[in-house]
C-alpha positions in Angstrom: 0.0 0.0 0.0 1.7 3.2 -1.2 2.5 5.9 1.8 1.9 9.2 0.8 2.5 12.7 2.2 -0.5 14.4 3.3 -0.3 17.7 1.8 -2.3 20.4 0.3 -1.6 19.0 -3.3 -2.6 15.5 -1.8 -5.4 16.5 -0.5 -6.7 18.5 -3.6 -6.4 15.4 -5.8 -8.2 13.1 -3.0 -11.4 15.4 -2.8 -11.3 16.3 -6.4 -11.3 12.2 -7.3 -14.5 11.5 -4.9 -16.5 14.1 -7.3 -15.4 13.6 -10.4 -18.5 12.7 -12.9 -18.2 10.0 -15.4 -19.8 11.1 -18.2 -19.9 7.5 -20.5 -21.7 5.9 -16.9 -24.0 8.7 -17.0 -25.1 8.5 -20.6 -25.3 4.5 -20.2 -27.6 5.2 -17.4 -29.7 7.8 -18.8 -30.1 5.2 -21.8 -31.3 2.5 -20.0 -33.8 4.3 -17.7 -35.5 6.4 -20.4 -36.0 2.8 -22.8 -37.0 1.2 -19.9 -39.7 4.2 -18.9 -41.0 3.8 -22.4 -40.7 0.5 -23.3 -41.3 -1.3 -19.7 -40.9 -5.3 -19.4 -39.5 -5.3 -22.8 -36.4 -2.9 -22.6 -36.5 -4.6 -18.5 -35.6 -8.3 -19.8 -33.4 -7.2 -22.7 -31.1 -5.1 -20.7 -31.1 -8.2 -18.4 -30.0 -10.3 -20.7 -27.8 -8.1 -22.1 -26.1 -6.9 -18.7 -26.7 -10.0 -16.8 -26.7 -12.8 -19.0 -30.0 -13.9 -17.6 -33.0 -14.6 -20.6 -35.8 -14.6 -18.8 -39.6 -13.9 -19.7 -41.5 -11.6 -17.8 -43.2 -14.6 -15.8 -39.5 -15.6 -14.5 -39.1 -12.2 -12.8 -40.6 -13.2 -10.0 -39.0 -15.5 -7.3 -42.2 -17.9 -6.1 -43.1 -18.1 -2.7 -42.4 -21.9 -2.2 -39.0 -20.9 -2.7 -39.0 -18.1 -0.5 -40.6 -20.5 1.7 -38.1 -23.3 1.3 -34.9 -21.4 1.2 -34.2 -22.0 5.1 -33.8 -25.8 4.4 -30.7 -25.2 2.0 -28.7 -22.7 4.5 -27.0 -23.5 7.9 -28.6 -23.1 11.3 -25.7 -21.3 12.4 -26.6 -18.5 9.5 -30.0 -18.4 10.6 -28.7 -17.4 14.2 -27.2 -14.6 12.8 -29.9 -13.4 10.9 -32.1 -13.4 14.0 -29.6 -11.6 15.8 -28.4 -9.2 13.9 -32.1 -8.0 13.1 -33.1 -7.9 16.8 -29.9 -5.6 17.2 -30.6 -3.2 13.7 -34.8 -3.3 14.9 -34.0 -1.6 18.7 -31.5 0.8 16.6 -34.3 2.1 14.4 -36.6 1.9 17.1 -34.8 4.7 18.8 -34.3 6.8 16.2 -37.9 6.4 14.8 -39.3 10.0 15.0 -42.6 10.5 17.6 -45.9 12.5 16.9 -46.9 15.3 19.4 -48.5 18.3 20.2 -47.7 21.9 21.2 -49.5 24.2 22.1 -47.6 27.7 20.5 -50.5 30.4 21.1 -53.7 30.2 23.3 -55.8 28.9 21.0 -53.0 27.4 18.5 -51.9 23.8 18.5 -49.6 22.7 16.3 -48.7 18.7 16.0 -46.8 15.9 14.2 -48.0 12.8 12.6 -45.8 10.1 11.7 -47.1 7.9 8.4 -45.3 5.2 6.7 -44.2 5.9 3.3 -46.8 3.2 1.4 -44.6 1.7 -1.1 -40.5 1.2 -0.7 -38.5 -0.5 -3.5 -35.3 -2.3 -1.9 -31.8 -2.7 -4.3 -29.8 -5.4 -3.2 -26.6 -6.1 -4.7 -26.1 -9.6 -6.4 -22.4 -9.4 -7.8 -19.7 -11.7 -6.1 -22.7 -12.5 -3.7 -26.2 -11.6 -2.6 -25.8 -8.9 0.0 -28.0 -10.2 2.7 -27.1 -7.5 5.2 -28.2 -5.0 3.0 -31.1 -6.4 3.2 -31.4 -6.0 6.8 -30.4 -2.7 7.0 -33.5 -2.0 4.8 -36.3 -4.4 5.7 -35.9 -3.8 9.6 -36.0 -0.6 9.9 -39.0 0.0 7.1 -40.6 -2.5 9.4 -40.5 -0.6 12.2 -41.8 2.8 10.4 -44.8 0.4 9.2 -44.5 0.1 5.8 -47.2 -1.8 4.3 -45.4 -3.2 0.8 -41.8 -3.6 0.1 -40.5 -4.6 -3.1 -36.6 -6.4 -3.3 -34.9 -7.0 -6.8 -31.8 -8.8 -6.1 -30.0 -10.0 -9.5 -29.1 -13.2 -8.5 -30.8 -14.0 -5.2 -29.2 -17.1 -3.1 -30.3 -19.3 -0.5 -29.1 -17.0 2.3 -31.2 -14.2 1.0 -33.8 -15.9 0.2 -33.8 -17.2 3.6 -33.6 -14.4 5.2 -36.1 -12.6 3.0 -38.5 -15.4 4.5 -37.6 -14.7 8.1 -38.5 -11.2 7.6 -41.8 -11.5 5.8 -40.4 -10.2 2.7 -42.8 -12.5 -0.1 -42.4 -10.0 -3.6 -38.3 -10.4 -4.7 -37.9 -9.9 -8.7 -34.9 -11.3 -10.7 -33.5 -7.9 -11.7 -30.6 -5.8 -11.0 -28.0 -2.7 -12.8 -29.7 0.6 -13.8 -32.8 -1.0 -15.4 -33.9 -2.2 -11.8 -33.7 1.1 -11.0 -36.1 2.2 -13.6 -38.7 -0.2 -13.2 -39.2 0.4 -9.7 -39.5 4.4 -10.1 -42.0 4.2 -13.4 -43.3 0.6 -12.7 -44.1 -1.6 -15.9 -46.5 -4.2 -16.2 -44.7 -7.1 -14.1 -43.0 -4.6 -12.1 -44.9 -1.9 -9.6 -44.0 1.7 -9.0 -42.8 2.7 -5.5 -42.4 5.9 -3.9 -38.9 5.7 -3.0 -36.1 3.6 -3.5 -33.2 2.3 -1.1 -29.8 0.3 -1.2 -26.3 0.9 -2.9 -25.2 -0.6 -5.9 -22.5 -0.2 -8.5 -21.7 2.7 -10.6 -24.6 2.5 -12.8 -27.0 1.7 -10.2 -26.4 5.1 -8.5 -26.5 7.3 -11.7 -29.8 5.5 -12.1 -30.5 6.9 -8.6 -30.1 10.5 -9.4 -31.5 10.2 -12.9 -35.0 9.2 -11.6 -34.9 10.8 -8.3 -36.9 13.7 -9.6 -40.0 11.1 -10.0 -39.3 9.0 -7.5 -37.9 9.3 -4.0 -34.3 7.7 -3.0 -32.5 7.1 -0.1 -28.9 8.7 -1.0 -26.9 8.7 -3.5 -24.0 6.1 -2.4 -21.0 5.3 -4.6 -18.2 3.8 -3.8 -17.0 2.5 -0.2 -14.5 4.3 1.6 -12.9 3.2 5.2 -10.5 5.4 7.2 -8.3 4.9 10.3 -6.8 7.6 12.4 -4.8 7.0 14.7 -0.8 7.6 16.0 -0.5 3.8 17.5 -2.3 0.7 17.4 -2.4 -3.1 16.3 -1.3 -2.7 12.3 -2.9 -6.5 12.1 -6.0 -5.2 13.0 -5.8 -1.8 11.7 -5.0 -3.6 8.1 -7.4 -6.1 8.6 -10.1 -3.5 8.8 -8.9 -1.5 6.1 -9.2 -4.5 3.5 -12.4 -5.5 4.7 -13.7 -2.1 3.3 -11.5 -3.0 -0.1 -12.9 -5.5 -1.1 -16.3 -4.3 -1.6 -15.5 -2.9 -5.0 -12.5 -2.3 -7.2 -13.5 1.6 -6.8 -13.5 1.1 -2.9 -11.3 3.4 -1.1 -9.4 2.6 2.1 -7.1 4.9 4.0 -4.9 5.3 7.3 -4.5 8.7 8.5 -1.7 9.0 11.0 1.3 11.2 11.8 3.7 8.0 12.7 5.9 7.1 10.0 6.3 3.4 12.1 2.6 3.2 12.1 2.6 3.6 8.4 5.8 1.8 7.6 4.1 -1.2 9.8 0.4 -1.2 8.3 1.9 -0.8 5.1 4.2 -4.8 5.5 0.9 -5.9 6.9 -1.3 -5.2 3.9 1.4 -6.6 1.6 1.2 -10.1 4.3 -3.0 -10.2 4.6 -3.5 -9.0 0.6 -1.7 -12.6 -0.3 -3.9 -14.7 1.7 -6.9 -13.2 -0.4 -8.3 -14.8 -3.7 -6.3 -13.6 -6.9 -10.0 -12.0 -8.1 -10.6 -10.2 -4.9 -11.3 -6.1 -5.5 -9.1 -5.3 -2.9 -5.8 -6.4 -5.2 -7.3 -3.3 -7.2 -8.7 -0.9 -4.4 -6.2 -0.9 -2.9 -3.5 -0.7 -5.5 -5.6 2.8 -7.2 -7.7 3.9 -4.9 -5.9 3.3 -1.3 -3.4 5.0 0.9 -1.5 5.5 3.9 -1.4 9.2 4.2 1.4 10.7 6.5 -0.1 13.9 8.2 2.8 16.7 10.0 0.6 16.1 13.2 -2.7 14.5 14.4 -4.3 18.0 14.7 -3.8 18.3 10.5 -5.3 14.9 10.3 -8.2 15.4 12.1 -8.6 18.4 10.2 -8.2 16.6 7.2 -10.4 13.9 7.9 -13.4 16.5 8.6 -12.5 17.8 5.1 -13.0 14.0 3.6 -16.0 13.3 5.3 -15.7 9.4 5.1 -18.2 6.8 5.2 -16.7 4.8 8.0 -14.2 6.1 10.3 -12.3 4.1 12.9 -10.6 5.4 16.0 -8.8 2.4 17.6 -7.0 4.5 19.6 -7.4 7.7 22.0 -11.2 7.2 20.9 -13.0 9.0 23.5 -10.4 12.3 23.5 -10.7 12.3 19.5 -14.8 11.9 19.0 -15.4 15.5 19.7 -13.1 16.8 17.4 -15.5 15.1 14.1 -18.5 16.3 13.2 -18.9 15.1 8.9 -18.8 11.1 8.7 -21.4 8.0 8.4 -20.3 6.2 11.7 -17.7 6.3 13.9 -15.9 2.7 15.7 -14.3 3.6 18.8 -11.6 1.4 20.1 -9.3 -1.1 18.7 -11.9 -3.7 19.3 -14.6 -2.3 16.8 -14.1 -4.0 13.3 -16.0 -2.4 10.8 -17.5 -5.0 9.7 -19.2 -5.9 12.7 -21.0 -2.4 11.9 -21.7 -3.8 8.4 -23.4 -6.8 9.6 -24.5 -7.0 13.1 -24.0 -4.1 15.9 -27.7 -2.6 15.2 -26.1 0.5 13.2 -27.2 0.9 9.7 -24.2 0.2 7.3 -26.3 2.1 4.3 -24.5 5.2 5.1 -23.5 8.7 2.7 -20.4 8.8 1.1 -18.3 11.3 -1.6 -18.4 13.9 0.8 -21.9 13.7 1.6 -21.6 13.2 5.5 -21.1 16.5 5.2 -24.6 17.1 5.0 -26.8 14.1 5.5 -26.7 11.3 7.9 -27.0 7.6 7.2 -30.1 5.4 7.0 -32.5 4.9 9.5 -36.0 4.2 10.5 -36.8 8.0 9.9 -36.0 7.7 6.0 -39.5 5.4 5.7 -41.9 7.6 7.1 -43.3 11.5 6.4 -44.1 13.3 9.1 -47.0 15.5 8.3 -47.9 19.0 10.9 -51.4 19.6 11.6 -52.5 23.3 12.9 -55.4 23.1 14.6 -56.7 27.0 15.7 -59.9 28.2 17.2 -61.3 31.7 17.3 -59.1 32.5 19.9 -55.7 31.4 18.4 -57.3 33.3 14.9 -57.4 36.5 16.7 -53.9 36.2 18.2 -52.8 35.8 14.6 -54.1 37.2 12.5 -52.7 40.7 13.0 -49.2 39.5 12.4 -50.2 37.5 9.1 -51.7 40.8 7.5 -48.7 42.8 8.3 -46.8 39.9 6.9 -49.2 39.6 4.1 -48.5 43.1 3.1 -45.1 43.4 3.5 -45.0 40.8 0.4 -47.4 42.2 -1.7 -49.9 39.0 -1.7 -53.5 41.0 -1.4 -55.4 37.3 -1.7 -53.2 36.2 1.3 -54.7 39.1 3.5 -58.1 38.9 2.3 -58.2 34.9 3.3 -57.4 36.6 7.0 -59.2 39.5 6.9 -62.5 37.9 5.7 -62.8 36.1 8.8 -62.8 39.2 11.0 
């Protein structure tokens, strides 16, 4: 892993990388959305057999329920375990952070509440490349449980047992054969095998977040999430774990970008011969040979302060503080989730601590958080006022009314007088 000086230059190339546009992805993308919008389950199973190598016919898009049903029988019990656990943990997550109704009382006479209603319709991506990513499916289902969704939708390109399985344990019974940018599409127009939803969640490749932005002005999405990024900052640690963690986020993608942050040059010199050792025990056609090879580093900062700084500047999706954790946290305020101490892998945060792994990247901690129970539901305000709150009003709203020049504004307030 190369070891590079963190300067200004560095820095500049690092930031400028994360928001670079591909143009060819985006004009692929916009292609296949627009056919499929006006063509529907035609352009939907030639793009998949195209893109996926999968003919099917619009009565194979469809995974049945006997083999939802079934799927437990061909996985082990010790995965089922896992399932069960890490969805009790991710389910009391999102039921803290699920947002409350209430009522206030602003003005005699004024009351001003909150409802909280399920979004009715939620299409959920789950990637199918090297595997079926069950977790994501976890991170999705549980908490649009808990918000009280009435009707999920899953497309999974190639579905496995384990997601199947799980899929069964979590009451999810529509799961469509689909994947790539033309998934995307069908779920935000609908075609005739394929409904419409109101909003759409999950990461996926390149193509599957242009998708995301192209139709987000018709249909609701989560985020838009490219490619994985991982850093550690710290001065001192364990470089076995420290690398361990770093290649765990690798590996995700050959785009997937891992760094260590740190002002110790034997810290960096140290994870560094460790990467080189734990790379070689990985399969030759794992995307960490590439991630980290282009898109990793160890960055050398001229002191922790500039690395802190720097890292607020980055914004990353997952940031790990094995060390000093508690005297460091207050100094972040722009990143997904945080691990504190040397003893939280990331990728117990991807699978099974109760935290949602569907979290913002390219910069966008900066001003969003990562997924949660809230992201299902709308919260609609209700103003309820009697004659009383109208007359301690309505003097203000005229002035108001006036000072912009809306006449038909005052009148609906003056009227009532």
């Amino acid at each position: 892993m190369r070891i590079l000086k963190l300067t200004p230059a560095v820095e500049k190339r690092l930031l400028a990388t994360r928001v670079a546009h591909d143009a060819q992805v985006q004009a692929i993308a916009a292609r296949i959305v627009a056919d499929v919008r006006k063509r529907g389950d035609s352009a939907l199973l030639a793009w998949t057999k195209k893109l996926d190598y999968a003919d099917l016919r619009a009565g194979d898009l469809w995974i049945s329920q006997k083999e939802i049903r079934c799927a437990e029988r061909n996985v082990r019990p010790d995965f089922l375990r896992a399932i069960r656990q890490a969805a009790r943990n991710i389910r009391r997550v999102a039921e803290k952070q699920f947002p409350r109704s209430w009522s206030l009382e602003v003005d005699p006479g004024v009351r001003i509440s909150q409802r909280v209603s399920p979004i009715e319709c939620v299409g959920a991506y789950i990637p199918g490349g090297r595997a079926s990513l069950v977790s994501t499916l976890l991170m999705i289902a549980v908490p649009a449980q808990v918000a009280g969704v009435p009707r999920m939708i899953a497309v999974c390109a190639k579905p496995n047992n384990e997601l199947l399985a799980a899929a069964n344990f979590l009451g999810i019974r529509e799961i469509a054969c689909i994947g790539g940018a033309q998934a995307i599409a069908a779920l935000a127009y609908g075609t005739k095998s394929i409904p419409r939803v109101e909003k759409i969640f999950g990461p996926g490749n390149k193509y599957v977040t242009a998708a995301k932005q192209l139709v987000s002005a018709d249909c609701a999405i989560d985020l838009p999430a490219g490619p994985t990024e991982a850093v550690v900052l710290t001065d001192r640690g364990n470089a076995r774990w420290i690398a361990a963690d770093l290649l765990a986020q690798a590996e995700h993608a050959p785009d997937a970008a891992s760094f260590l942050v740190t002002s110790s040059r034997l810290l960096a010199q140290q994870v560094a011969a460790e990467m080189e050792v734990q790379l070689t025990a990985l399969a030759p056609d794992n995307p960490a040979h590439h991630s980290i090879e282009n898109s990793g580093a160890i960055l050398l900062a001229p002191s922790l302060t500039a690395a802190c700084k720097f890292v607020n500047r980055f914004a990353p999706e997952h940031l790990s503080l094995p060390s000093g954790a508690k005297t460091l946290l207050r100094d972040f305020r722009s990143t997904g989730t945080i691990f504190l101490g040397p003893w939280a892998a990331q990728p117990l945060g991807d699978y099974i601590s109760g935290s949602n792994h569907v979290l913002p990247t390219a910069g966008w901690a900066r001003r969003r958080s990562g997924l949660s129970a809230a992201d299902f539901v709308k919260c609609i305000s209700v103003q309820e006022i009697s004659r009383t709150g109208f007359a301690r009003l309505a003097n203000g709203a005229e002035i108001l009314a006036n000072a912009e020049r809306l006449e038909a504004h005052r009148s609906a307030v003056r009227i009532r007088r």
